[in-house]
C-alpha positions, -999 to +999 in steps of 0.1 A: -569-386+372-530-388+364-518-410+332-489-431+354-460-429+334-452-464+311-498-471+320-515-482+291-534-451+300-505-429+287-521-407+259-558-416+262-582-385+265-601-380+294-635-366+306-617-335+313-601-338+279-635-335+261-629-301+272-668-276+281-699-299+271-727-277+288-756-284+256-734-310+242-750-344+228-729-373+244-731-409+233-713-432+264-707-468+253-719-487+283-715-523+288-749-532+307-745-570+291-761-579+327-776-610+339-816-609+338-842-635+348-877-644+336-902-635+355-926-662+341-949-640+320-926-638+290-905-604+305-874-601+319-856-583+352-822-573+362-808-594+385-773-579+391-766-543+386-731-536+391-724-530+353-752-505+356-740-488+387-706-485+375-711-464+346-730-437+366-701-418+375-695-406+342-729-401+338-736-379+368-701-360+357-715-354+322-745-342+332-732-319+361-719-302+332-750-295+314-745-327+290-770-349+274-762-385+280-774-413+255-759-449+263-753-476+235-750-509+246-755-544+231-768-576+252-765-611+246-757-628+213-785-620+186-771-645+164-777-672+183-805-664+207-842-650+200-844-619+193-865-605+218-845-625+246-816-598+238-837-567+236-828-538+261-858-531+275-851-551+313-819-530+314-837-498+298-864-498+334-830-506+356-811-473+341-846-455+345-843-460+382-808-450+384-807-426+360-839-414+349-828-385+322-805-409+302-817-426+268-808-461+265-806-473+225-818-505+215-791-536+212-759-524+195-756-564+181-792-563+165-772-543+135-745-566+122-723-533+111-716-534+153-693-567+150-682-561+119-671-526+123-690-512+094-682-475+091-717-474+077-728-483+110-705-463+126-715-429+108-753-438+118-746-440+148-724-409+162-752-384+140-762-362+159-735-366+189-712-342+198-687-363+220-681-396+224-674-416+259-661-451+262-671-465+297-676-500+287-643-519+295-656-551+294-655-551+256-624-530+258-608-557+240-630-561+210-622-538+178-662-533+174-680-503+154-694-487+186-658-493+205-633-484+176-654-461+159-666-430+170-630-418+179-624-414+144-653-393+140-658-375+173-640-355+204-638-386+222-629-396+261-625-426+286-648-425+310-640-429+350-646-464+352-629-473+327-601-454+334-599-470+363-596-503+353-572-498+327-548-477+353-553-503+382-549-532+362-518-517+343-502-518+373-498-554+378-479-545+343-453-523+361-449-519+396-468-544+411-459-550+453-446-581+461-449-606+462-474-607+436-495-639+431-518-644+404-547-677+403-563-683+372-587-711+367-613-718+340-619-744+312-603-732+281-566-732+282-563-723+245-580-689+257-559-685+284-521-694+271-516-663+267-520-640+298-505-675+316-477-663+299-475-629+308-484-643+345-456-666+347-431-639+335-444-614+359-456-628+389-438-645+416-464-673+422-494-688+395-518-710+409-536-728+382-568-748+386-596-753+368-604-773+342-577-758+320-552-778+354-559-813+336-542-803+303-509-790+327-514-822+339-515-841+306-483-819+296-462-841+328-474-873+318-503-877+341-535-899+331-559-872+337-591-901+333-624-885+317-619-849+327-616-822+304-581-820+283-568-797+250-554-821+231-538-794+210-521-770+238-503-800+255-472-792+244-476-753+247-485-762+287-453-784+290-429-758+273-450-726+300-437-755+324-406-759+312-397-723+312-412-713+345-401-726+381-433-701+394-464-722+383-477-743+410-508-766+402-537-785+419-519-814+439-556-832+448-588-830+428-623-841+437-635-861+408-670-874+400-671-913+391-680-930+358-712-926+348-718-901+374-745-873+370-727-835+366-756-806+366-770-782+388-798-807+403-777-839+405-794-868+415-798-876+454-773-904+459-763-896+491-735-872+508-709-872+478-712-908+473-701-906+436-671-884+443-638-885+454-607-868+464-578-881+440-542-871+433-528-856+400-535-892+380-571-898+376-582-937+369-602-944+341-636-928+334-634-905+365-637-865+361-616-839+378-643-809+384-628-792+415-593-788+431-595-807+463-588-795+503-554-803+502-548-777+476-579-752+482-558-750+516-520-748+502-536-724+474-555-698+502-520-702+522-502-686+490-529-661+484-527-651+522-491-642+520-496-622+490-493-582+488-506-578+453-531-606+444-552-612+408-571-637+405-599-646+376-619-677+368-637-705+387-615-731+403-636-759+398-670-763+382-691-742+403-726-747+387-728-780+404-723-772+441-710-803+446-680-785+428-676-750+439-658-760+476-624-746+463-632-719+443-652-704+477-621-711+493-599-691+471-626-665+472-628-663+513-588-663+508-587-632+485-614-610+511-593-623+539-555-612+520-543-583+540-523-569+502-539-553+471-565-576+460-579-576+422-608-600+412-605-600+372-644-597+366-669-625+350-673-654+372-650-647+400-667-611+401-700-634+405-687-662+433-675-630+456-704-609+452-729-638+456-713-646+489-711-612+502-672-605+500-670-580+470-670-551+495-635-570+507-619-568+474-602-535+468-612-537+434-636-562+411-628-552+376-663-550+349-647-570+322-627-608+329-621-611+291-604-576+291-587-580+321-573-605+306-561-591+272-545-560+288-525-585+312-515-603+282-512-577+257-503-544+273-530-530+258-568-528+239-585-519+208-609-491+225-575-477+242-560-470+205-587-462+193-591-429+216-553-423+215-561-416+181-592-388+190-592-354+175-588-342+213-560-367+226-528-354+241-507-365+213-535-352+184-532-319+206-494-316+211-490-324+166-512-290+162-494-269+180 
């Protein structure tokens, strides 16, 4: 693979870059933080692979060339959850099938040096590694031991997926075709203020929704009822506004009434007796949890004129299919978008595979969270971290 000139991949060693690893030791940081399901007798089973399958291109390449692969991984969020809910063992049988002769270690989170960066934790666990492979983009954006680490300590590459991700996204950075539309949705706007920034300035079109719509809609002086609003970013969203003649938002919204029952297994009170389709001011009490037809239509109209199209997070709130009308929309939009179509992992990456359309997206990035940071930032923690590897271009070209 070529490093595009101005690509946040500029100066990051590759697989090729590690240079002959026939007997080597190679630890590949693998995101498999995968989605399981109990099975009812207290163990636990994959239910979606694609992390898995993913990383099995570097895999296979490593061991092509006489490598011993060992992937490091963490799962869940120790802190919070039981223990054993987070243990590697359901993803451990997965790899087994996939990849019989790689090692899987246990949780990288069970040791709190990983979060912390300890370079105790660090030195533990690069002994007795001779190269080091990041292939886990999804936590590309978190300066964590096993991310930041080893690079420090060990000839260290990115591996093909993740170069991958970090050379298709970066091109929405520089030389994206046009025009280029971007939809973000999702609840938390104070998350998000950011790469809507970076959106707005680089985009030709932003289609908001979500729940994160109603705090744009707070920022114009619209009653927004009971639905979810950041108090604190109102006058961020008014000033993104202010600045930006490319940001279009939700004109309709189907709201649930007052007292109304949100959940997965709402009550049964009838064909969507409790909800209604309401403009951009919401009466009192009522909750905006989806954009409505009117815009799921104007939204997939945009989308459908687009020749480079991003899109990441949940239009509405899609856990209550009561709410998840629009966001399929925008989904069936994006398969159906004859230009360069990028789904920015997490949920989206869920809603398209779930309905069968991911083979219709030309690419479904592994990581929404680091999607997002390189969109907004230019660049991630792991991607410094192997610029600054013994073997990287630059470390190579000071030696000489």
């Amino acid at each position: 693979m070529t490093r595009p000139a101005r690509s946040p991949l500029a100066g990051v060693p590759l697989l090729e870059d590690l240079g002959d690893v026939s007997g080597a030791a190679v630890l590949v940081r693998t995101d498999f933080n995968v989605p399981v399901e109990d099975r009812g007798d207290g163990s636990f089973e994959v239910m979606d692979d694609f992390r898995i399958r993913a990383a099995l291109p570097t895999i296979e390449w490593l061991q092509d060339r006489g490598a011993t692969v060992t992937a490091a991984s963490h799962r869940g969020r120790p802190d919070d959850e039981e223990i054993d809910r987070c243990s590697m063992e359901p993803i451990r049988r997965s790899l087994a099938a996939l990849a019989p002769e790689v090692s899987l270690l246990e949780n990288l989170r069970y040791d709190p040096g990983e979060k912390a960066n300890d370079p105790a934790f660090v030195g533990r666990l690069v002994q007795g590694f001779d190269a080091y492979v990041n292939e886990a983009f999804g936590v590309a954006h978190r300066a964590h031991a096993s991310v930041v680490g080893p690079p420090r300590l060990l000839p260290s590459a990115a591996g093909i997926r993740l170069a991958e991700e970090v050379e298709v996204l970066g091109r929405l950075l520089v030389e994206p075709a046009r025009p280029f539309v971007a939809v973000v949705g999702g609840g938390k706007v104070h998350d998000k203020l950011g790469v809507l920034r970076s959106l707005a300035d680089k985009a030709d079109v932003l289609l908001i929704g979500g729940a994160m719509a109603f705090t744009f809609f707070a920022a114009l002086g619209r009653d927004v009822g009971a639905s979810k609003l950041d108090l604190e970013h109102i006058e961020s969203c008014a000033r993104l506004l202010a600045e930006h003649d490319n940001i279009v938002l939700p004109t309709d919204v189907l709201a649930l009434e007052p007292g109304g029952i949100f959940g997965a297994n709402p009550p049964a009170v009838g064909p969507r007796s409790d909800t209604k389709v309401l403009g951009q001011e919401l009466p009192y009490g009522w909750k905006g949890l989806d954009i409505g037809p009117d815009t799921a239509e104007a939204f997939a109209a945009t989308i459908g004129g687009a020749r480079t199209l991003f899109w990441n997070g949940p239009l509405g709130a899609i856990e209550d299919e009561r709410f998840a009308s629009g966001t399929r929309r925008v989904a069936q939009a994006v398969a159906a978008c004859s230009g360069y179509t990028i789904v920015g992992g997490g949920d989206s990456a869920m809603v398209v595979d779930t309905l069968g359309l991911a083979d219709r997206i030309d690419f479904v990035s592994t990581g929404g969270g680091a999607s997002l940071a390189l969109i907004e930032h230019g660049d991630l923690p792991a991607l410094a971290a192997l610029r600054g590897a013994p073997n990287a271009p630059a470390a190579l070209r000071s030696r000489r």
